[in-house]
C-alpha atoms as an extended CHARMM CRD file, in Angstrom:
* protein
*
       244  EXT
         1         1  UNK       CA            112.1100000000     -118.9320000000     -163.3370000000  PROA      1               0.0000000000
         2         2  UNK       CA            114.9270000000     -119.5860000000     -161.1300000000  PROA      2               0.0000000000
         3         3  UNK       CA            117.2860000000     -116.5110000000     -160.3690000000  PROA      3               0.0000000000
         4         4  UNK       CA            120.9580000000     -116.9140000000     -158.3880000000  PROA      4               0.0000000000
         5         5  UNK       CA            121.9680000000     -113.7590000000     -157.1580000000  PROA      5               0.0000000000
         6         6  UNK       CA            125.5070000000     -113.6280000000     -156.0370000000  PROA      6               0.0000000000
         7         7  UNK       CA            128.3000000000     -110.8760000000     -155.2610000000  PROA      7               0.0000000000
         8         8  UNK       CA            130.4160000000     -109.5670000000     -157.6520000000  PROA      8               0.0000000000
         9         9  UNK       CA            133.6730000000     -111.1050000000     -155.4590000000  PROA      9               0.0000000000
        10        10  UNK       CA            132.0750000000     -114.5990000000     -156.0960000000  PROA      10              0.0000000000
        11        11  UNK       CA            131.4730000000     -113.6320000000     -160.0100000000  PROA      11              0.0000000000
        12        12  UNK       CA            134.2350000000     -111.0670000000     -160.9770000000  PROA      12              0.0000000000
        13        13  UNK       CA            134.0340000000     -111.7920000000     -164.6170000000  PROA      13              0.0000000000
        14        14  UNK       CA            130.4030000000     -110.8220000000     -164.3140000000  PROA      14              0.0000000000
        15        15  UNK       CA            130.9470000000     -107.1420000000     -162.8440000000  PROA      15              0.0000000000
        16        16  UNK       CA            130.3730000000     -105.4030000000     -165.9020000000  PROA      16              0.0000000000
        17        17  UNK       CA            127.9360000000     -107.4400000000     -167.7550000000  PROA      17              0.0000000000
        18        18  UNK       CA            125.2970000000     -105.2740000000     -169.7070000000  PROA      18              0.0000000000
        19        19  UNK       CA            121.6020000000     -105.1290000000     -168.7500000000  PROA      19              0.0000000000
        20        20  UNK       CA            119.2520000000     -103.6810000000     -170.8660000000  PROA      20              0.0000000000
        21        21  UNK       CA            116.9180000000     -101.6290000000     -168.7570000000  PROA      21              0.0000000000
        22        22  UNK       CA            114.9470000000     -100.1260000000     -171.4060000000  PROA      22              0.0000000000
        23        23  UNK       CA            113.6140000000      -96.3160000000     -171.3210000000  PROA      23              0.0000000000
        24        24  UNK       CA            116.5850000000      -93.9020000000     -169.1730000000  PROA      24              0.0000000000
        25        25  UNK       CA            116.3660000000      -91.2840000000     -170.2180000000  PROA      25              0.0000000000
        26        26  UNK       CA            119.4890000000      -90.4070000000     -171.9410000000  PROA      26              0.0000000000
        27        27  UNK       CA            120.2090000000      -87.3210000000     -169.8510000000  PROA      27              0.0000000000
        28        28  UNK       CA            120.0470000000      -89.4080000000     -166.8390000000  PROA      28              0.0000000000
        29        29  UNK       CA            123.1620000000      -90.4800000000     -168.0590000000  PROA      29              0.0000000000
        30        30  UNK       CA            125.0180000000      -87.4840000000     -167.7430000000  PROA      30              0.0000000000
        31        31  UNK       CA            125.8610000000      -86.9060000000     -163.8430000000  PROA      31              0.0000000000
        32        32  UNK       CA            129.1850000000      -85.9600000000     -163.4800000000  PROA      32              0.0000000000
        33        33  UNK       CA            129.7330000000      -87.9250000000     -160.2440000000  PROA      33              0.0000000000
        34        34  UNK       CA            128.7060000000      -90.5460000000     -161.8730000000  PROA      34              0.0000000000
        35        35  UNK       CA            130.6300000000      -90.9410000000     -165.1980000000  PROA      35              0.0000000000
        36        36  UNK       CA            133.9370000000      -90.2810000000     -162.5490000000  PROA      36              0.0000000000
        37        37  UNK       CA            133.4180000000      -93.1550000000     -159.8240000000  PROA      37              0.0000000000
        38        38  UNK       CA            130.3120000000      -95.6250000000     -160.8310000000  PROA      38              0.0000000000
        39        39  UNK       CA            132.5230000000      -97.9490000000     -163.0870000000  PROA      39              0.0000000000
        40        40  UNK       CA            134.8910000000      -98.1360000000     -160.4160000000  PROA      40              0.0000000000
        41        41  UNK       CA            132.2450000000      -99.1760000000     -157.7240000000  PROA      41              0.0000000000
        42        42  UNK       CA            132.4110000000     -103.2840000000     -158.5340000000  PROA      42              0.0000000000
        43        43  UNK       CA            135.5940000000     -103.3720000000     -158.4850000000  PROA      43              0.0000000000
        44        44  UNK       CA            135.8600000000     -101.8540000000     -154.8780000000  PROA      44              0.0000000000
        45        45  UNK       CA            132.9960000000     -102.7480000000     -153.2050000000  PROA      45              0.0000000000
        46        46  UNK       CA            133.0190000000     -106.3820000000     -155.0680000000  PROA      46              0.0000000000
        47        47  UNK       CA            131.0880000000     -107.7640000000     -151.4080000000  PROA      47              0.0000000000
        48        48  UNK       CA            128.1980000000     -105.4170000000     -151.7320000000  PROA      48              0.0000000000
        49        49  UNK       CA            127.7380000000     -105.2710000000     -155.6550000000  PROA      49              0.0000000000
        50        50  UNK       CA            125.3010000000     -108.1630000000     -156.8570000000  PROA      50              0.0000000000
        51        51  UNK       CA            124.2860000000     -109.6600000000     -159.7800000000  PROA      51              0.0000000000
        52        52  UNK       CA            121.4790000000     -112.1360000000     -160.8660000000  PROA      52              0.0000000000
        53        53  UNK       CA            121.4420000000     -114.4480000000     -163.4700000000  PROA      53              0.0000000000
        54        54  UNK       CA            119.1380000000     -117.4250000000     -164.8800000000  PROA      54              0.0000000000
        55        55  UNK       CA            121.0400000000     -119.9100000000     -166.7140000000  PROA      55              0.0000000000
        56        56  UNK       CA            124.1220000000     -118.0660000000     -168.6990000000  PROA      56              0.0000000000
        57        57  UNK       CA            122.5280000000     -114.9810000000     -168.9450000000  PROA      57              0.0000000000
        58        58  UNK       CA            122.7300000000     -111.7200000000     -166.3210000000  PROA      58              0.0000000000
        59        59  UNK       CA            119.3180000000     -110.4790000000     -165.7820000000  PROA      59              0.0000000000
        60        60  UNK       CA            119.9140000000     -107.9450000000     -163.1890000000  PROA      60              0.0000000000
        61        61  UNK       CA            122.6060000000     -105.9920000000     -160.9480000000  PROA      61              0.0000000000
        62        62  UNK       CA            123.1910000000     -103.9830000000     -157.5890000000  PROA      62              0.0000000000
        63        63  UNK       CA            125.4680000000     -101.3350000000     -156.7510000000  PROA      63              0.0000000000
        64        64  UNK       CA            125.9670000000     -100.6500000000     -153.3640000000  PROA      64              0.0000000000
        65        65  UNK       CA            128.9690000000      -98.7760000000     -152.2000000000  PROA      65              0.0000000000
        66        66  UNK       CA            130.6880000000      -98.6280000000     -148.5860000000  PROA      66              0.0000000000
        67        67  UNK       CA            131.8640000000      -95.9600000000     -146.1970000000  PROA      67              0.0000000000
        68        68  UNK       CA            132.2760000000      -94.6310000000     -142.5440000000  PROA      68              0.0000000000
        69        69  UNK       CA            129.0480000000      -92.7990000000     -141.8370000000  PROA      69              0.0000000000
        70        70  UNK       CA            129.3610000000      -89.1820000000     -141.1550000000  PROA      70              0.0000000000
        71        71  UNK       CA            125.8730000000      -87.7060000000     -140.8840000000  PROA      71              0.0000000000
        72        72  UNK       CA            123.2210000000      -88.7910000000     -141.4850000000  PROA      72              0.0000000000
        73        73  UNK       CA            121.2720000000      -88.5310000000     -145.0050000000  PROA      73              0.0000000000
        74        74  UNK       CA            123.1070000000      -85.6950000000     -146.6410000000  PROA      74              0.0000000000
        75        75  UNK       CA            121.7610000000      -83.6120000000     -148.4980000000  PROA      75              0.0000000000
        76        76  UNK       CA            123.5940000000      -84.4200000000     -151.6520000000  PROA      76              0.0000000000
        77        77  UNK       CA            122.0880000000      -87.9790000000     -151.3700000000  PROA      77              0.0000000000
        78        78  UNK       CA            123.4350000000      -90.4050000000     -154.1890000000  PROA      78              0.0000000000
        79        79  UNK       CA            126.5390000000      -88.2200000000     -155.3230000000  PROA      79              0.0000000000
        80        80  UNK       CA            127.8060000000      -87.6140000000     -151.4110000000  PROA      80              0.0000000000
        81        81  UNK       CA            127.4670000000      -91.4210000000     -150.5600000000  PROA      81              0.0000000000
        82        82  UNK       CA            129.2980000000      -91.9220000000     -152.9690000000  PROA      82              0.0000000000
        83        83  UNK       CA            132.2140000000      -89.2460000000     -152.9650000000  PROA      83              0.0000000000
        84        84  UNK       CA            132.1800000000      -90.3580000000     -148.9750000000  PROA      84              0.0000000000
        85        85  UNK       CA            133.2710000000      -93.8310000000     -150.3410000000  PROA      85              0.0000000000
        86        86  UNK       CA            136.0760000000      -93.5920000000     -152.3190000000  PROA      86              0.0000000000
        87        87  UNK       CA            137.7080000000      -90.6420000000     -150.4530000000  PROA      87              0.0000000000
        88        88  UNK       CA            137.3750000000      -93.3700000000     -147.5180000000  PROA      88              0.0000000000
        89        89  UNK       CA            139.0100000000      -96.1950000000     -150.0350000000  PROA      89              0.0000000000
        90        90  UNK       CA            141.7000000000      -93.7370000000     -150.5860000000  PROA      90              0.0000000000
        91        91  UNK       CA            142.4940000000      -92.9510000000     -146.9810000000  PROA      91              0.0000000000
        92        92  UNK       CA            141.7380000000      -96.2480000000     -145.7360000000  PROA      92              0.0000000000
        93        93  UNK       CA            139.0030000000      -95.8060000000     -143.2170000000  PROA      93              0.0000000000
        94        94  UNK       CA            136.9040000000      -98.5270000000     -142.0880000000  PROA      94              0.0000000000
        95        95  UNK       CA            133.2010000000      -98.4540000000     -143.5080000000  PROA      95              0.0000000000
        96        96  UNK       CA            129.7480000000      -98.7130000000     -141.2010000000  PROA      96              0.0000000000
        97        97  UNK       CA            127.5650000000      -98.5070000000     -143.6880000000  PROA      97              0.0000000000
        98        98  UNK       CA            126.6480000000      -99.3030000000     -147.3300000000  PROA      98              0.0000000000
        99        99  UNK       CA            124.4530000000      -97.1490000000     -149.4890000000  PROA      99              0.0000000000
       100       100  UNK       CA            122.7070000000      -98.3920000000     -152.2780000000  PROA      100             0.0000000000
       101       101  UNK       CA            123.3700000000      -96.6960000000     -155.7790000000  PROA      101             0.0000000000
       102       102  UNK       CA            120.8250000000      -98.8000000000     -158.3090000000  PROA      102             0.0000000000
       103       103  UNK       CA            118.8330000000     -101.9880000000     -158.6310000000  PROA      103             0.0000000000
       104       104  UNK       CA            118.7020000000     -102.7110000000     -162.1780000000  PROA      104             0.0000000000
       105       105  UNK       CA            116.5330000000     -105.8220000000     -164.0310000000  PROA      105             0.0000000000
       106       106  UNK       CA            116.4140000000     -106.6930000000     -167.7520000000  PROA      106             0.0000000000
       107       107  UNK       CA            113.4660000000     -105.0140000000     -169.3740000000  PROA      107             0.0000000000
       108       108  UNK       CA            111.7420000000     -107.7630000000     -169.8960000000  PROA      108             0.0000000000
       109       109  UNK       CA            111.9350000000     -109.4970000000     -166.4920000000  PROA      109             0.0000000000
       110       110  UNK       CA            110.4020000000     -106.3240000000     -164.7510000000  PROA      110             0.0000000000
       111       111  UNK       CA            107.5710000000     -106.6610000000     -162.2620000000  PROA      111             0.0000000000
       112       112  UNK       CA            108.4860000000     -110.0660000000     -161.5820000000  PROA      112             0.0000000000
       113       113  UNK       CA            109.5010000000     -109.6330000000     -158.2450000000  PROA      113             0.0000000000
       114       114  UNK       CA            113.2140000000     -109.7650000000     -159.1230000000  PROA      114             0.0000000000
       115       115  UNK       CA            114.2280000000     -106.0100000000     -157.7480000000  PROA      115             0.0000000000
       116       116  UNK       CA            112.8100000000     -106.9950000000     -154.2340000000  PROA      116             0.0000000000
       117       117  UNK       CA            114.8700000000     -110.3290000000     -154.2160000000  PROA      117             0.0000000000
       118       118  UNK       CA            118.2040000000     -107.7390000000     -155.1460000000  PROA      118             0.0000000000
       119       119  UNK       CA            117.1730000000     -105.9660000000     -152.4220000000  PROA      119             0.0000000000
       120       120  UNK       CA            116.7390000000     -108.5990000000     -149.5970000000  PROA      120             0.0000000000
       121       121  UNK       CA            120.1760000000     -110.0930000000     -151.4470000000  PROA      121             0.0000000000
       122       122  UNK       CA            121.7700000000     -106.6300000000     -150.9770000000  PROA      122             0.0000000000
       123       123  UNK       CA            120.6000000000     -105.9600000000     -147.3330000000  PROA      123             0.0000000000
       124       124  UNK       CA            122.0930000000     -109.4320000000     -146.4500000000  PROA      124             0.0000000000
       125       125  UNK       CA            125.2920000000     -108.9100000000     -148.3370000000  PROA      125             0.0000000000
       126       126  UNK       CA            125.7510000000     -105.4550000000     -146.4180000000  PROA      126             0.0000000000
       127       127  UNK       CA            125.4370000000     -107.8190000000     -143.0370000000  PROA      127             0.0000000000
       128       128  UNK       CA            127.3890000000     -110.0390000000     -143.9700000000  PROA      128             0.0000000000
       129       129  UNK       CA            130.0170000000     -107.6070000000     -144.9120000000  PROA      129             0.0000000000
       130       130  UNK       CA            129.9500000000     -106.7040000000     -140.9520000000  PROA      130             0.0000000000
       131       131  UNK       CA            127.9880000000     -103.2760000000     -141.9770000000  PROA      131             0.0000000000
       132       132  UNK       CA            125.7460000000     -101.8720000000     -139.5500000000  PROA      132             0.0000000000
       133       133  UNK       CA            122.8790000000     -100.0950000000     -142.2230000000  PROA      133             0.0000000000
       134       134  UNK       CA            121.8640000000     -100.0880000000     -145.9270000000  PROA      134             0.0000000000
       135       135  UNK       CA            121.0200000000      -96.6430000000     -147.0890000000  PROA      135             0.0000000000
       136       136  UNK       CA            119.3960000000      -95.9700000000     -150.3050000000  PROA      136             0.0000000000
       137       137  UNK       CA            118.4810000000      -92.2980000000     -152.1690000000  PROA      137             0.0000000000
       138       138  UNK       CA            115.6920000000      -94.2810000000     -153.3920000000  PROA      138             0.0000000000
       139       139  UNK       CA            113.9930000000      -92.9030000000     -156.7650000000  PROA      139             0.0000000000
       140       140  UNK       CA            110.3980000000      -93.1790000000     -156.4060000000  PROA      140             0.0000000000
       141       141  UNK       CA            109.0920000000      -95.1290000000     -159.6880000000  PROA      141             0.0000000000
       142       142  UNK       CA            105.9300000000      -92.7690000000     -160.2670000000  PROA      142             0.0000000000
       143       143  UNK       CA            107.7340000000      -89.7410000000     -159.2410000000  PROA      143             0.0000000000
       144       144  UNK       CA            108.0580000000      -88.6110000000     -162.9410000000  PROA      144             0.0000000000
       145       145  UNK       CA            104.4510000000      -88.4940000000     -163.0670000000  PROA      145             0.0000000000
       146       146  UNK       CA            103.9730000000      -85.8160000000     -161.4680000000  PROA      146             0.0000000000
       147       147  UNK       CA            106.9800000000      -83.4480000000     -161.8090000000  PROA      147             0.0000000000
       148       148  UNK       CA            105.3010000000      -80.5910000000     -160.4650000000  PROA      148             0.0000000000
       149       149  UNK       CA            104.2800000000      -82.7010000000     -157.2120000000  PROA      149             0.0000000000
       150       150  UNK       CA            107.2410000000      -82.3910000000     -154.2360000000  PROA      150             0.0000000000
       151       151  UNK       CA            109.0770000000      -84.6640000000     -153.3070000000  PROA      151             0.0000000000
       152       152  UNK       CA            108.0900000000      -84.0740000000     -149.6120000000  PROA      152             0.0000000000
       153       153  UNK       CA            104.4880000000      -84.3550000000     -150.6840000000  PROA      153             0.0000000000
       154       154  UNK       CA            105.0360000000      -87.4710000000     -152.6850000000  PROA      154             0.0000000000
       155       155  UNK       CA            106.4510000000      -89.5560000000     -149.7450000000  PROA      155             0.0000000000
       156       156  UNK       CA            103.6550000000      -88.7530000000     -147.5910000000  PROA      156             0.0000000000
       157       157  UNK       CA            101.3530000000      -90.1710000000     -149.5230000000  PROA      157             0.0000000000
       158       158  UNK       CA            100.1560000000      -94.0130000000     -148.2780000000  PROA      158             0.0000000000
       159       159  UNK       CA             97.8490000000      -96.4070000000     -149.2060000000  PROA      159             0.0000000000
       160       160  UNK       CA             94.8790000000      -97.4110000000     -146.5980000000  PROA      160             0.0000000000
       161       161  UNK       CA             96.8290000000     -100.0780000000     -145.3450000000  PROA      161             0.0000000000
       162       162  UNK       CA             99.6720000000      -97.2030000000     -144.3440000000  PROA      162             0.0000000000
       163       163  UNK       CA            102.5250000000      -98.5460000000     -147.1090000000  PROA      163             0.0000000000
       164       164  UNK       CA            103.8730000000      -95.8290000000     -149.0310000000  PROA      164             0.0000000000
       165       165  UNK       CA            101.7360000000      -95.1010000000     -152.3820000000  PROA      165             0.0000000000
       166       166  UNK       CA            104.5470000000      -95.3010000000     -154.3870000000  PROA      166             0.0000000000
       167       167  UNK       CA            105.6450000000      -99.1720000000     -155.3570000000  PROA      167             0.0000000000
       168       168  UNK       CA            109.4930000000      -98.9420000000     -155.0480000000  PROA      168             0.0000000000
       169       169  UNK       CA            108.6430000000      -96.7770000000     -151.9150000000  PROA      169             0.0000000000
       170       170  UNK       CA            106.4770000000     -100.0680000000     -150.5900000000  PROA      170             0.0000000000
       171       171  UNK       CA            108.8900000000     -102.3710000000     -151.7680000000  PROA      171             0.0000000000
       172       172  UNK       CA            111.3340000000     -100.9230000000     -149.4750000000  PROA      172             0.0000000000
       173       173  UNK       CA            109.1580000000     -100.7800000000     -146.6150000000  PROA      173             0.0000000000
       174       174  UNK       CA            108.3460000000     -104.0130000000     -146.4700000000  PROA      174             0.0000000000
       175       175  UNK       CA            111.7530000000     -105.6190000000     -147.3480000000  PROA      175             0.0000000000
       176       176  UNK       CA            112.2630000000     -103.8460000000     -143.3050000000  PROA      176             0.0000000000
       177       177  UNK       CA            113.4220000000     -100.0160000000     -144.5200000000  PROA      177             0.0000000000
       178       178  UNK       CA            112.3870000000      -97.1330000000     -142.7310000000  PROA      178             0.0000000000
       179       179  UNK       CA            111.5240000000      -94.0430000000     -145.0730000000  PROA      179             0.0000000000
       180       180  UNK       CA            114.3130000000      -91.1380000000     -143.3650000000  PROA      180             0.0000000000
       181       181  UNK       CA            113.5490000000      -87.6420000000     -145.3670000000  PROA      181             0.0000000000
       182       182  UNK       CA            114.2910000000      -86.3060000000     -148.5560000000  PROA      182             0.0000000000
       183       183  UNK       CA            117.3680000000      -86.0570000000     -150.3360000000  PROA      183             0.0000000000
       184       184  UNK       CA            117.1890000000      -82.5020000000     -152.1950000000  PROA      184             0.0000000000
       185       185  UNK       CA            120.0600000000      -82.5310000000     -154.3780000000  PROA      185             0.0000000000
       186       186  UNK       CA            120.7930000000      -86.6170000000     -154.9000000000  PROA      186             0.0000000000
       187       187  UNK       CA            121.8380000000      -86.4220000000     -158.6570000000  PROA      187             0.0000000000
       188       188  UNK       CA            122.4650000000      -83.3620000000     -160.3900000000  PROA      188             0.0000000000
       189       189  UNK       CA            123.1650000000      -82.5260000000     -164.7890000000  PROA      189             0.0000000000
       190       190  UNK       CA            123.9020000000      -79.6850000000     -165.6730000000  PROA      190             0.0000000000
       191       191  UNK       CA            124.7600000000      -78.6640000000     -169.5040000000  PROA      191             0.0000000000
       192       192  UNK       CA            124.8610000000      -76.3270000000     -172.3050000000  PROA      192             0.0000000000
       193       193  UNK       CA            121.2590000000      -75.4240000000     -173.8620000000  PROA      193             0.0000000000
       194       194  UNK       CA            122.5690000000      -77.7720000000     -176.6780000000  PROA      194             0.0000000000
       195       195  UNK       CA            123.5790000000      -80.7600000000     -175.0200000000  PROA      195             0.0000000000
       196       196  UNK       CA            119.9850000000      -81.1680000000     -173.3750000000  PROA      196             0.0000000000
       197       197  UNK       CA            118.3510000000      -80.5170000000     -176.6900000000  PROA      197             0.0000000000
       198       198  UNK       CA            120.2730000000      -83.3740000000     -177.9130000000  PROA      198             0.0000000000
       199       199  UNK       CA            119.1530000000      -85.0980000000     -174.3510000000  PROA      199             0.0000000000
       200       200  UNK       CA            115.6900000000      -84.3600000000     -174.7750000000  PROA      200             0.0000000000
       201       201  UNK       CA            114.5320000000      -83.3170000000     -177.8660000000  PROA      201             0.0000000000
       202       202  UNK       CA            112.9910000000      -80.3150000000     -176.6000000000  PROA      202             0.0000000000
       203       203  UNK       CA            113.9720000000      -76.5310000000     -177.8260000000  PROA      203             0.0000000000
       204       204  UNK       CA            114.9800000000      -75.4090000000     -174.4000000000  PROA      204             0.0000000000
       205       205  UNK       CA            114.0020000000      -71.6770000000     -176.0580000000  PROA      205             0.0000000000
       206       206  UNK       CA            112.7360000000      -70.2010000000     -172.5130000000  PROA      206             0.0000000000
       207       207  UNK       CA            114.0960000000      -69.7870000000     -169.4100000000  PROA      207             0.0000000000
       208       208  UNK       CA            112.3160000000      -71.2170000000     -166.9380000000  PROA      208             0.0000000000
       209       209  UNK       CA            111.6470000000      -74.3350000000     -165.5270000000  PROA      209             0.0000000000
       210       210  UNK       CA            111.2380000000      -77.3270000000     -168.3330000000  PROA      210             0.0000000000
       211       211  UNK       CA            109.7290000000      -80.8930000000     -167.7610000000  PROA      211             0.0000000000
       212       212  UNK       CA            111.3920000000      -83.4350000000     -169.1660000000  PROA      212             0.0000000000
       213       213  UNK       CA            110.3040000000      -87.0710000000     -169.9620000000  PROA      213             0.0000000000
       214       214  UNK       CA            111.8090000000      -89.4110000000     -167.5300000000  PROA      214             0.0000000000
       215       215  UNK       CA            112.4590000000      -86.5340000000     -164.8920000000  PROA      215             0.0000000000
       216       216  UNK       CA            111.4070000000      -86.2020000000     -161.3310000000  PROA      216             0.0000000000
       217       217  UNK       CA            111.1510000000      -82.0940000000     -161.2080000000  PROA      217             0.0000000000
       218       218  UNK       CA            111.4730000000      -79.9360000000     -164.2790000000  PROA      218             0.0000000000
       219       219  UNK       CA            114.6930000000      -78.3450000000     -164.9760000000  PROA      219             0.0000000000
       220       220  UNK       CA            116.2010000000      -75.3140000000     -164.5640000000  PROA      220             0.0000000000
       221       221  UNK       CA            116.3000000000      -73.3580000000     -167.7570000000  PROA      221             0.0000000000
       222       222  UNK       CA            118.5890000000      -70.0130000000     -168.1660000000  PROA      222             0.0000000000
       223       223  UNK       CA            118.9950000000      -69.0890000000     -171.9110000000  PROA      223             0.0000000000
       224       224  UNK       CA            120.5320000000      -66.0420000000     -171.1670000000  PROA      224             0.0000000000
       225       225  UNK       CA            123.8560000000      -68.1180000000     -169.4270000000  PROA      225             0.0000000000
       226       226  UNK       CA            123.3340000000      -71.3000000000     -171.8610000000  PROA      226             0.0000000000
       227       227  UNK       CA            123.2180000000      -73.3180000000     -169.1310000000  PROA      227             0.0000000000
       228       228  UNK       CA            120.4120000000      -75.6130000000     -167.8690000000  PROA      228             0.0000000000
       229       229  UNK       CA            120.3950000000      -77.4230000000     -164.5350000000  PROA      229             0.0000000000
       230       230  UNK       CA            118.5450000000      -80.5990000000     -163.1450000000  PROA      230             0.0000000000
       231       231  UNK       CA            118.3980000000      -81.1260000000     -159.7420000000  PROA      231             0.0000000000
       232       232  UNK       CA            117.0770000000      -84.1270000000     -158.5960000000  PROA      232             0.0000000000
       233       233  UNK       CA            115.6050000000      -85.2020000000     -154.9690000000  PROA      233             0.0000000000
       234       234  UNK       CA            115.8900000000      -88.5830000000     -153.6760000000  PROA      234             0.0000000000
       235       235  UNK       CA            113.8580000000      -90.2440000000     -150.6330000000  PROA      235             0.0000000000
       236       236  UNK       CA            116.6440000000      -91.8140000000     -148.3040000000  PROA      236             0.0000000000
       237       237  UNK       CA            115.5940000000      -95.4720000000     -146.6920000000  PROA      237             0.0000000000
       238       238  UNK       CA            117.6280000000      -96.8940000000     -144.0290000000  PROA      238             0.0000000000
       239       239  UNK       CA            117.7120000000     -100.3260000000     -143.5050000000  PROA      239             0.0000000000
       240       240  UNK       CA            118.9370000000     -101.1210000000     -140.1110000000  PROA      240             0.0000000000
       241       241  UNK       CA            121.1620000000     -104.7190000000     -139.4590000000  PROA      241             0.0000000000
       242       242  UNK       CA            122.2520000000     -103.4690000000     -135.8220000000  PROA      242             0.0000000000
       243       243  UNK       CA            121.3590000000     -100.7250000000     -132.7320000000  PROA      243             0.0000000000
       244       244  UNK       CA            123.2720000000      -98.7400000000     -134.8890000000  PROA      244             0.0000000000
């Protein structure tokens, strides 16, 4: 099946074309960094946002967004890259580096190969935008698995041939990334008990920690405040276009 990937400034009226992904997990949905900037990212980072279609219809998308590198890998992973970029769109400063935010593909055109041609498409559109790295708070696909597992742990972990054991780990690695650290606190919900019962499903009736379907550690439960938190680590990947 043929694919053309091409930026959102070549294919504007594409930007916000709908992919169904299938299975987020509806509190996934609810990061307040997030619902503020993401619907804004096409629109300024049109060179490093990417979508592929076959024939008339969009099959998948990338996000990347663009800034002037501080430090390297905060912390705060996926919410400081991209609170780094649009303070820098505001004050004008001139970017280094793009960070991936998501590779999406249609449910049904999964494990076709399609998210490692959006990432070789996004590595060469951050070149080509005069970048020197792609970063990405990359979510490990079998990391909900095994919520109880750390994230440090997880990342270790490699096949016999040395490739990380994880496949969007591998797919990384092999598209030319090199695997950086962990991201502790990439993407972060918080809410009333009530919202995540209405997230989840689940009675959130104990404080404590709670695991979650879809989630990569369990979250923080405090009945006595009302309140529970989800705190989620990323792995950052840097993939490097210069000496940078």
């Amino acid at each position: 099946m043929p694919v053309e990937i091409t930026t959102v400034a070549d294919r504007p009226e594409l930007a916000n074309a709908d992919i169904d992904v299938h299975g987020w997990p509806e509190f996934m949905r609810h990061n307040r960094v997030s619902e503020a900037y993401f619907g804004q990212v096409p629109s300024a980072f049109p060179a490093t946002c990417l979508i592929a279609t076959t024939g008339d219809r969009v099959v998948a998308d990338a996000h990347a967004v663009q800034f002037a590198r501080r430090s390297d890998f905060p912390p705060g992973g996926w919410e400081q890259a991209v609170v780094w970029a649009f303070t820098d769109v505001r004050r004008g400063a001139r970017p280094d580096t793009a960070c991936a935010l998501n590779i999406s593909v249609a449910h049904d055109l999964q494990n076709q190969g399609i998210a490692a041609l959006m990432l070789a498409a996004l590595r060469q559109a951050a070149g080509d935008a005069g970048l020197d790295v792609l970063d990405a708070p990359v979510r490990p696909t079998h990391k909900h698995l095994e919520p109880q597992t750390s994230m440090t742990e997880y990342v270790a972990r490699t096949r016999a041939d040395g490739l990380p054991w994880d496949p969007w780990l591998r797919t990384h690695v092999r598209a030319g990334g090199e695997i950086a650290g962990v991201a502790p606190a990439s993407w972060v919900v918080a809410g009333s008990l009530a919202e995540w019962r209405s997230w989840t499903g689940l009675p959130f009736d104990r404080s404590g920690p709670v695991e979650v379907a879809g989630g990569l550690v369990p979250v923080d439960c405090d009945v006595a405040a009302d309140r529970a938190v989800y705190v989620e680590p990323n792995v950052w990947v840097r993939h490097k276009f210069s000496t940078a």
